[in-house]
N, C-alpha and C positions, 0 to 999 in steps of 0.2 A: 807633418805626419801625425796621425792619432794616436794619442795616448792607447799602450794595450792596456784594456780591463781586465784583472783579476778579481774571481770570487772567491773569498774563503767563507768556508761552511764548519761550524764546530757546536758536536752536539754531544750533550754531557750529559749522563745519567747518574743517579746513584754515588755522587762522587762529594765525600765529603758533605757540609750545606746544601749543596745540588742537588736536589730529587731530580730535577731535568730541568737542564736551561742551554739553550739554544744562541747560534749566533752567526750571522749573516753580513758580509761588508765586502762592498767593491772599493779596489781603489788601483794605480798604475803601477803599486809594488809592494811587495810583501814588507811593508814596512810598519807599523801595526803598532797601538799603544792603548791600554786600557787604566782608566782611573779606577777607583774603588777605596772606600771607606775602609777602614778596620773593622774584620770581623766578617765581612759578606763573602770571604773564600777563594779572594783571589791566589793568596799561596797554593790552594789545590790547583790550579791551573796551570800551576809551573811541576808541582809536583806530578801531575801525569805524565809531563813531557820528559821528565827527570827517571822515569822507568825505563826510557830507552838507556839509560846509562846506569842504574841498577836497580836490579830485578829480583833483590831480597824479599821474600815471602813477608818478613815481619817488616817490611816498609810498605809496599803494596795493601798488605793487609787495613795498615793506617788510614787508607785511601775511601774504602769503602765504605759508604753512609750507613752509621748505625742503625740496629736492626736486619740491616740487607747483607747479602751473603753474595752477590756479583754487583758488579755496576758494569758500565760501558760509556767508550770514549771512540769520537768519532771526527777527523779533520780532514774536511776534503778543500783544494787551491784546485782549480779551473781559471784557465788563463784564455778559454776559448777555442783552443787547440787540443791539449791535453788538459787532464784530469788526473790529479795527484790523489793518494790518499793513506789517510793513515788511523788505522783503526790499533785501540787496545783495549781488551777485557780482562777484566779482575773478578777472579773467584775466591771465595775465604779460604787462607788453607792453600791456597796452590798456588804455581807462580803463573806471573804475566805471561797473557797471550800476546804479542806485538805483532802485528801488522803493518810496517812500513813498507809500502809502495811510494812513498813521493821522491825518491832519489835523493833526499836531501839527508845530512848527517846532524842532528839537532845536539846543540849543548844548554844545558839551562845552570841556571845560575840561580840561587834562593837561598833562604835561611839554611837549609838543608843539606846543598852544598857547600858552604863555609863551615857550615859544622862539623862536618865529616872530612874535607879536606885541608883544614887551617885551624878549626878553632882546637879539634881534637889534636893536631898536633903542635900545638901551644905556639901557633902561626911559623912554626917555622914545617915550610912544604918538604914531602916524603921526596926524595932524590933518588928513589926507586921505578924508572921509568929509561922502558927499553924500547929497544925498535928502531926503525929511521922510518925518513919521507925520502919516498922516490922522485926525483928530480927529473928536467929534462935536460938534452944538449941540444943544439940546432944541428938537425941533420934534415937533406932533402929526400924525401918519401913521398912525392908527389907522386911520383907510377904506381908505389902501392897503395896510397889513398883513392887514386883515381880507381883501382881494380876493386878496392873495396865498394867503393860505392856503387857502379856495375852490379857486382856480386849482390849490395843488399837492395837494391833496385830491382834484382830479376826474384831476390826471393820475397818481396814485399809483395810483387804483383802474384806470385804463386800461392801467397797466403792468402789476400786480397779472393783471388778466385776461390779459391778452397773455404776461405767463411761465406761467399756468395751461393756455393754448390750447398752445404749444410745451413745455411738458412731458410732453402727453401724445403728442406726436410724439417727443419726447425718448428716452421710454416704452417706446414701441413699438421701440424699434433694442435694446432691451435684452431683447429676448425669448432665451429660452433656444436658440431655430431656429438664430439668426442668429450668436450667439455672439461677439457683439463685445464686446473689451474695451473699460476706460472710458478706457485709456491711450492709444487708436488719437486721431490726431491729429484726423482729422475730426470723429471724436465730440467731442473738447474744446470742437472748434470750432464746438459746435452750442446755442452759449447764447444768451440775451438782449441780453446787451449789443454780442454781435457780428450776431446780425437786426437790431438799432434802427439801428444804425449800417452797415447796410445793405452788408456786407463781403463779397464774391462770393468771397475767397481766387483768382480766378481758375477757378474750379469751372465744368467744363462736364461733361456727362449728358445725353446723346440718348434711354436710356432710362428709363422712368418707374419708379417706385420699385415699384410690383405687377411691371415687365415682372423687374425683376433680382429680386425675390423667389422666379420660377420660375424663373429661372438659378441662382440659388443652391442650390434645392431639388434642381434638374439634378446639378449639380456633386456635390454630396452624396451620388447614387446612382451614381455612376461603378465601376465592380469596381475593388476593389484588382489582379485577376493582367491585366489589360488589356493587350495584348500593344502592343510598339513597333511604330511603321510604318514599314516596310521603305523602304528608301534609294533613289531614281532612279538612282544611276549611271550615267548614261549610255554616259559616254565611256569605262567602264571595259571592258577585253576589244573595244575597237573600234581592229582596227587599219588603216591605212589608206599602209601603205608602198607597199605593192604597187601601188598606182594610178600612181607615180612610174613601175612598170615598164610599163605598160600603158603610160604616153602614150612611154614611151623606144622601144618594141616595136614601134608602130604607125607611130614615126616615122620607123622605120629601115627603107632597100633591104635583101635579104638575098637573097645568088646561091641558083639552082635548083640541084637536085642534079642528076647523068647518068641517075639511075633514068627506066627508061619512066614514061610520064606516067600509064597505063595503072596500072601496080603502084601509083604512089607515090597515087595517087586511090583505089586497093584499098585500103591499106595508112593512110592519113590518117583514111579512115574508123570506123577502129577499134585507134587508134593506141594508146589508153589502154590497151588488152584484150591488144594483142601485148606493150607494155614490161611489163605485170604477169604475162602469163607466162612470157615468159622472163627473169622472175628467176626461176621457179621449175623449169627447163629445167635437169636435172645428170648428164648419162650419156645412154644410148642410150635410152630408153623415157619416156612422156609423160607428167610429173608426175599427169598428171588419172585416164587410165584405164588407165596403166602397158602399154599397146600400145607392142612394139617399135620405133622409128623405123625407117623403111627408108630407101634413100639418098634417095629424093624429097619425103622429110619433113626430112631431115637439111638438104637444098639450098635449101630454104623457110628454115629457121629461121638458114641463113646469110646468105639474102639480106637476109632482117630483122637480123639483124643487122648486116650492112653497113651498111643504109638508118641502121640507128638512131644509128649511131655518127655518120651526116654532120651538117652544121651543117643541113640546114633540118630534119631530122627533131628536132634539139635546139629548134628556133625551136618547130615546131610543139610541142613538148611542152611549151613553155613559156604558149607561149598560151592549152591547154586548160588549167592548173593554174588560168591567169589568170578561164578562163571560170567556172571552178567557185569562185575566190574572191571576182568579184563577184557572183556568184548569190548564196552566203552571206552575204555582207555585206547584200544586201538582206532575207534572213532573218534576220538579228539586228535590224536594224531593226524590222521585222515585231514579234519577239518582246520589243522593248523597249518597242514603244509596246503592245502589249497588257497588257504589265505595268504600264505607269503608269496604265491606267484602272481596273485595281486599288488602288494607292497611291491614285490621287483620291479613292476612294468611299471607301476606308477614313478618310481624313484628313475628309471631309465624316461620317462618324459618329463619328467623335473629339469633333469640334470641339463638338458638340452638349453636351458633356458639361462644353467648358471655355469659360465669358464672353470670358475676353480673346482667343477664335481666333473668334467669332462671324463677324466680318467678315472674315476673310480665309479667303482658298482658295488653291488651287493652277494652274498655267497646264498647260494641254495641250500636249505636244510637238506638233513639225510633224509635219503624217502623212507618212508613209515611202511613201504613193503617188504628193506630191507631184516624187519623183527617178524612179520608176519608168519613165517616157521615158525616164530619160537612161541608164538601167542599162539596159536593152535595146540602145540604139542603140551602147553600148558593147559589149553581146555579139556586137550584128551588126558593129561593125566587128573584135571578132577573129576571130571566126568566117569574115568574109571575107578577113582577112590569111592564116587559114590556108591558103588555095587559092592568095591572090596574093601572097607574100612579097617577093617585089620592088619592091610599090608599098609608097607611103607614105600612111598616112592620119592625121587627126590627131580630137583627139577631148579638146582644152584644155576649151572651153567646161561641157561635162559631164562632167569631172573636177573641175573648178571648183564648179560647183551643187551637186555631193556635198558637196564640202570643205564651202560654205557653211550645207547643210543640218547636218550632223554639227554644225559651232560655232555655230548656232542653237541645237540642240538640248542643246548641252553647257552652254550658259550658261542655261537655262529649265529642265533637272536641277539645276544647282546653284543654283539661287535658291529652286526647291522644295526639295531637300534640307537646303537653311538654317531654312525653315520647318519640316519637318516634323523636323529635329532640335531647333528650338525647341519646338513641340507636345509632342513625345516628353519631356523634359525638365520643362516644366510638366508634364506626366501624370506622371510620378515624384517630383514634388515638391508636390506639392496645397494645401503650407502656404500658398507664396507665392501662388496663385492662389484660395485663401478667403482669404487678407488681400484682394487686391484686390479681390474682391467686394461683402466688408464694405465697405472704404472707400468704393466706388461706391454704395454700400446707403444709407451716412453722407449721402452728399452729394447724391446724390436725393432725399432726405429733405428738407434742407438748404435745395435749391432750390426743393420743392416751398413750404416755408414761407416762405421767402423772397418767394415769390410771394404767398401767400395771405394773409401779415401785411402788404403793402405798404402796404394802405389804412389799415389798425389803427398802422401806425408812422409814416404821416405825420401821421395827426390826433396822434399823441403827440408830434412834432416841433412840430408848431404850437403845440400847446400849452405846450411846452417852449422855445419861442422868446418865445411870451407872457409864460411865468415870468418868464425872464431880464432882458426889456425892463420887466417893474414892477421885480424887483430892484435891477437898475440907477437905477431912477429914485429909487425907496426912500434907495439907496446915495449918489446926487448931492444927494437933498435931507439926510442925517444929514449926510456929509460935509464940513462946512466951513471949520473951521477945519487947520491943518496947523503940524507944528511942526518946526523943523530938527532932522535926525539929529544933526549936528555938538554944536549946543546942551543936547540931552538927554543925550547922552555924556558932556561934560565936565560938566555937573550933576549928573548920578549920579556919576560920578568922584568929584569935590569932595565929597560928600556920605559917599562910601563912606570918600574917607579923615579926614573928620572926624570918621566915627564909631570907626573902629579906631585914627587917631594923637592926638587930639584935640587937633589945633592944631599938632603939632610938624611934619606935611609938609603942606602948600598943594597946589592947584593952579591955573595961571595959565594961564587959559583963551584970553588973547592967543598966549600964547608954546606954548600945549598942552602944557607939562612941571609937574614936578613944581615945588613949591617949598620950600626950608628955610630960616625965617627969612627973612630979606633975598634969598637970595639965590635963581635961579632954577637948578637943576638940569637943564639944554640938554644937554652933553655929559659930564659926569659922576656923573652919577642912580648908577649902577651901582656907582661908588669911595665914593660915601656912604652907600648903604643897605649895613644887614648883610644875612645870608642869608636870616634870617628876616624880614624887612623887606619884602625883596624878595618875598617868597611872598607878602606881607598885599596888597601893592603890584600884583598879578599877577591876584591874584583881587577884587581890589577892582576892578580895569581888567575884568576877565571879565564882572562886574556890569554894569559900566556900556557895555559893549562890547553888550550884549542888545539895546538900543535900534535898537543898527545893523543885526539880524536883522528888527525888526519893519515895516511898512508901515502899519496900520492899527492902532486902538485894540485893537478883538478883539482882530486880532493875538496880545498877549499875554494873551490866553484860551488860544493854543495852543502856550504855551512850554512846553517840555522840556527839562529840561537833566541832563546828563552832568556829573557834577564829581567827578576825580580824585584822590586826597591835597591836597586844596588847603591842609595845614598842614604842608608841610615845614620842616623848620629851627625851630620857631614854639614859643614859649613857651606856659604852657600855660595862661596867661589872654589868647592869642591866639587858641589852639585854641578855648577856649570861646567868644570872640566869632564867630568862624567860624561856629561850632554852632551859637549865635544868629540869625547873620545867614542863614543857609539857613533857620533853622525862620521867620523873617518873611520872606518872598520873595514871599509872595500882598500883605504890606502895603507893599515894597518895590518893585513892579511894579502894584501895586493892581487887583486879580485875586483871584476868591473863593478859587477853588485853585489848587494850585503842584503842579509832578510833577517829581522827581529821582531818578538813579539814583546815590547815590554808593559809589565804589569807596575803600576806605584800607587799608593796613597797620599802620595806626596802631589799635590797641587802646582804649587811651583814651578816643581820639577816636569809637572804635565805641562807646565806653560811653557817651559823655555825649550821641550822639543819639539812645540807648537812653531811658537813665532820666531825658531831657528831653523825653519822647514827641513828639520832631521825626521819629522814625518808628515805627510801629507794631510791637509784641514778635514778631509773626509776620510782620514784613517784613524782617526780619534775615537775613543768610544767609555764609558761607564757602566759598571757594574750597579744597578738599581732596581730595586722592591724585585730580587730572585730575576732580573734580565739584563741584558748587555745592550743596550742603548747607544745611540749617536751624541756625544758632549756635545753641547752649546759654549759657544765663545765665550760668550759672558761670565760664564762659570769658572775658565781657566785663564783667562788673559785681561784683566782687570786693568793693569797699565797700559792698554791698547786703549781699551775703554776710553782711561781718563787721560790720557793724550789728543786723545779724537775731541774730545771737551773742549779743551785748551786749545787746542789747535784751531777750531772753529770759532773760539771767542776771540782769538788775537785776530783774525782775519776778518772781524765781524758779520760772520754769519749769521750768530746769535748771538742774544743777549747775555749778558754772565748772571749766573746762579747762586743760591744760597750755599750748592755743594760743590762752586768753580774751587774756590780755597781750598778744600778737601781735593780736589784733583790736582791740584798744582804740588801740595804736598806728599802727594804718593807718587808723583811722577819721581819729585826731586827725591826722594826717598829709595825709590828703585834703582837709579841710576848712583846714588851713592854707595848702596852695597855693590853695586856691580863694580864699579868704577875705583871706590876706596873703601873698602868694606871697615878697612882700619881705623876710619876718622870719624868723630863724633860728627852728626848731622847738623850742628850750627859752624862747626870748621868746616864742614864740606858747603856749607851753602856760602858761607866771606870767599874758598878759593874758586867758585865756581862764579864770583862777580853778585851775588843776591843782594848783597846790602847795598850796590849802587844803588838800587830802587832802593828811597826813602821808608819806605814802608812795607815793602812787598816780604821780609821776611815777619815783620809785628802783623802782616796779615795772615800768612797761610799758619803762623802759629797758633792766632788767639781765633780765625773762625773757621778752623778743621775741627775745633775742640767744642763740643756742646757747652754754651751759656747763654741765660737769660738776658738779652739786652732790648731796652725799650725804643731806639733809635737804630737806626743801620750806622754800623761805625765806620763803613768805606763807601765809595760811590763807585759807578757801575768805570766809571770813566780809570779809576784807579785799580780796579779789576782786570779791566782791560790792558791794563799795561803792564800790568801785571804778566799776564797769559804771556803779551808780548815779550817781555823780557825772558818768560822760560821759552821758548818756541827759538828764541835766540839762541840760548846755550843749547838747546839740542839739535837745531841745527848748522853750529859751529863743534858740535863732538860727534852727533850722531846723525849724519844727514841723511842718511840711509832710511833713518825712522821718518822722517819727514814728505822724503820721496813716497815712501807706502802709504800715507797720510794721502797725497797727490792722486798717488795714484789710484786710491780711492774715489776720491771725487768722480 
């Protein structure tokens, strides 16, 4: 049967050293190990995963690559079938956004975590930890397991149809007409699981999704050279001082002149006609038809000018200017409201062309015949002040109604000209008015299905209420037995550390500290352990700390853990338990499978979960030049290397080498830490039979070590037997190594 492929995908922004680095690896189980240098960032890698477990602002905040004010973190597992995912965003100043989707319960482990859960409490762990795990009993539930599965089998296919009906609504918003992107926010918003759950976004649409399809189409044929619409201005070029003089004019006595009554009534008559000639009157003869004056035309035009020069013929000249400037003020009138019934019509063929002016229009000024009384009854009262300068007449009232009409009309020009400078604006800009189309396109859509699934999503509610209430029921009758968090902690504890100290450190589950010998380790756990002590001590508390993550049995079906260099400080038959104790973690937690991502520095320690297939050859990977990379063997398994050497020299494959001695030495070298880490390497090589061979230890000693020599001081024949004799002892200890050698071949 084939191997299932899993992809994991993990994409990292702004996080810590990370401006973005990316990472990509298949393999048959989430079993997962990265090398990394000191200093290239892998502790941030754990520390994101560590926000699922706290979510402190001023730890978060730490996270974030200086200068930047958010990052983002992204881990998706695809297994082929399903697709996990687990998204987290960090903003400065606020706390973690978490997005867990992958079903799994993550615990990490890092510097981070020992410091906050051991090293701050001077290693001895807080015994403040409540709760239980819900156990199971065997009971038979098969009739209602069978009914469940029924029930989620008929509502699978109900949803099943119901994303097939809204896809093809989906569908249709992506026609090429309409040209919505899939980025517009409505479109996002036009999925399944936000109709089931029945999410209006607040979306309102008066029109139907066919009515804005021909609006759209409208909009589309609009000309590009479509001319602006001209501005109301009303008030502009409207001036209205002069009414101040009319009511000062009308209100004032002004003396008669001495002229006969008889000329000055001649002469009133046609007052405008005499001031405009004689400006043009310059010498003896008549500007007009250059006829001589004789003294009787001469005595005429002095009389008129006597007349003009008095104060009422000034009065009266003033009047007529006045008669002729209200006259035109009601012709500009006139010719502004004719204008704006051109600006309407044009603005009502505009608008046709853009959805969001549909509903709006523009107001019609006041008509300019509603003053027309009053602009008369003002020319009659100068017109008769012209005759009776002496009276007083007054004329507030309809000077007034003007004023009020004019700032009617000046505030209903500029409320239109706000509009129609908005119109004119969207028509030069058409981008933002086909977005809002689309978007209205999106959510008519939206609404229409919203309606039409309502029936189809309540029977799938129902039925989704029925799931829930067998599950639960399912859940109450497995669930019965329960066992304290407290309890299982300190027992995995105790547990973990009899298997790494074997007796030498206790734990005293009264007092929840460590113990040594006799004595109980309360406040100084930290003054007795070494450093590496304290790492075994740290991660053995990590273990049994797991417990306190879980709730339920499953539960730990869906552990994940993150674990960090957990061998600092650590000898290197420490390290190897480590190695151990991760690759049993499904028999440790009692769970078919285990998933871990571990990070080290440590080389070594990347080799011995290598060639302890505690993880997969193509689950291996390094942190280099800012990427996560595939390790090559060569880099972490060196005694593989130089066993393969030896291995091939004793069998004479090949010849033996300048650097066989060197191989022969690091083999016996590996195997003696492994094997006696306690014995000096000339007493490890007498118990392990070396000095049989006459020479073979004066060889691997004097030519691993660089020196100059003029002669070869062994021959190839004594090399080889060399090889031969180690090939012996390892496969009378380790024949296991030998086989993978074979089976190589």
């Amino acid at each position: 049967m084939a191997k299932t492929e899993i992809k994991q995908v993990m994409d990292i922004q702004k996080i810590g050293p990370h401006s973005s680095l990316h990472f990509e690896g298949i393999s048959s189980s989430l079993k997962t190990a990265i090398y990394a240098n000191n200093g290239s960032g892998k502790t941030f890698l754990s520390r994101i995963f560590r926000i699922l477990e706290d979510m402190r602002i001023e730890y978060t905040d730490k996270l974030i690559s200086f200068g930047e004010n958010k990052s983002h973190f992204e881990y998706i597992i695809n297994d082929g079938i399903d697709t996990r995912k687990l998204t987290i965003d960090l903003n400065r100043g606020a706390s973690a956004i978490c997005n867990n989707e992958t079903g799994y319960i993550f615990h990490t482990f890092n510097s981070d975590y020992v410091r906050d859960n051991i090293e701050a409490l001077r290693y001895k762990p807080s015994g403040e930890i409540e709760g239980y795990i819900l156990g199971k009993e065997v009971i038979d539930l098969t009739k209602e397991k069978n009914e469940l599965l029924i029930k989620e089998a008929a509502f699978e296919l109900g949803k099943e149809q119901a994303i097939q009906r809204i896809d093809v609504h989906c569908k249709e918003l992506t026609k090429p007409e309409f040209g919505i992107r899939s980025n517009t926010s409505e479109f996002q918003n036009f999925t399944f699981k936000n109709i089931y759950n029945l999410l209006t976004f607040d979306y309102s649409e008066e029109k139907t999704f066919e009515e804005l399809k021909k609006e759209n189409t409208k909009l589309n044929t609009l000309p590009d050279d479509y001319q602006d619409i001209q501005l109301l201005r009303f008030s502009s070029s409207i001036d209205i001082d002069f009414l101040e003089d009319i009511q000062s004019i009308l209100d004032e006595e002004y003396s008669k002149s001495h002229f006969a009554e008889e000329f000055k009534s001649k002469i009133k008559n046609k007052q405008l006609f005499v001031e405009e000639g004689l400006k043009h009157v310059n010498g003896a003869t008549c500007p007009f038809c250059e006829t001589p004056f004789d003294e009787k035309a001469l005595s005429v035009i002095d009389q008129y000018t006597l007349y003009l020069d008095d104060q009422e013929a000034k009065i009266i000249s003033k009047i007529d200017s006045l008669i002729l400037a209200i006259a035109k003020l009601f012709e500009l009138f006139s010719n502004k409201q004719k204008n704006s019934f051109k600006v309407l019509a044009d603005f009502e063929r505009l608008k046709q062309y853009l959805p969001s002016f549909a509903e709006k229009s523009l107001i019609h000024l006041e008509d300019s015949k509603e003053i027309i009384e009053e602009i008369e009854k003002i020319q009659i009262l100068l017109s008769t002040k012209k005759q009776t300068i002496d009276q007083k007449y007054q004329c507030d009232i309809e000077v007034e109604r003007i004023i009020s009409f004019i700032d009617q009309n000046t505030k209903i020009s500029e409320d239109n000209d706000n509009l129609i400078q908005a119109i004119n604006t969207q028509k030069n800009n058409l981008s933002k008015e086909k977005l809002a189309i689309k978007k209205r396109l999106c959510i008519a859509k939206y609404l229409h299905v919203l309606h039409s699934e309502k029936v189809a999503i309540e029977v799938l509610k129902q039925q989704q209420e029925e799931i829930n209430i067998l599950k639960h029921d399912i859940l109450g009758k497995e669930l019965r037995a329960k066992e304290s968090k407290k309890d299982k902690v300190a027992e995995a504890f105790k547990e973990n550390l009899d298997t790494f100290f074997s007796g030498k450190y206790e734990f005293d589950k009264d007092s929840f500290c460590l113990k040594f010998k006799t004595y109980n380790l309360i406040e100084n756990a930290s003054d007795v352990l070494s450093d590496g002590e304290k790492s075994i001590v740290s991660f053995c508390y990590f273990l049994a700390d797991t417990h306190n993550k879980v709730s339920t049995q499953d539960d730990y079906k869906k552990l994940f853990f993150i674990i960090d260099d957990p061998i600092s400080s650590m000898d290197f038959h420490y390290v190897y338990s480590i190695a151990q104790r991760v690759r049993y973690l499904n028999e440790v937690f009692s769970v078919e499978r285990v998933r871990f991502l571990i990070l080290t520095h440590n080389l070594e320690f990347m080799s011995i979960l290598i060639r302890n297939n505690i993880i997969e050859n193509n689950a291996k990977y390094i942190i280099e030049a800012k990427q996560i990379k595939k390790l090559k063997d060569e880099l972490i398994m060196p005694y593989e290397e130089h066993l393969r050497d030896v291995y091939d020299v004793a069998l004479g494959k090949v010849e033996p080498t300048h650097t066989t001695p060197n191989s022969i030495r690091n083999i016996l070298e590996t195997i003696n830490k492994f094997e006696m880490p306690d014995k000096d390497f000339k007493i490890y090589c007498e118990s392990v039979g070396i000095f049989e061979n006459a020479y073979l230890y004066s060889l691997i000693h004097d030519n691993s070590h660089g020196s100059y020599r003029s002669n070869s001081a062994y021959t190839p024949e004594m090399l080889i037997n060399g090889c031969q004799k180690v090939i012996e002892i390892i496969s009378a200890k380790f024949s296991g190594q030998i086989k993978l050698m074979e089976r190589r071949d």
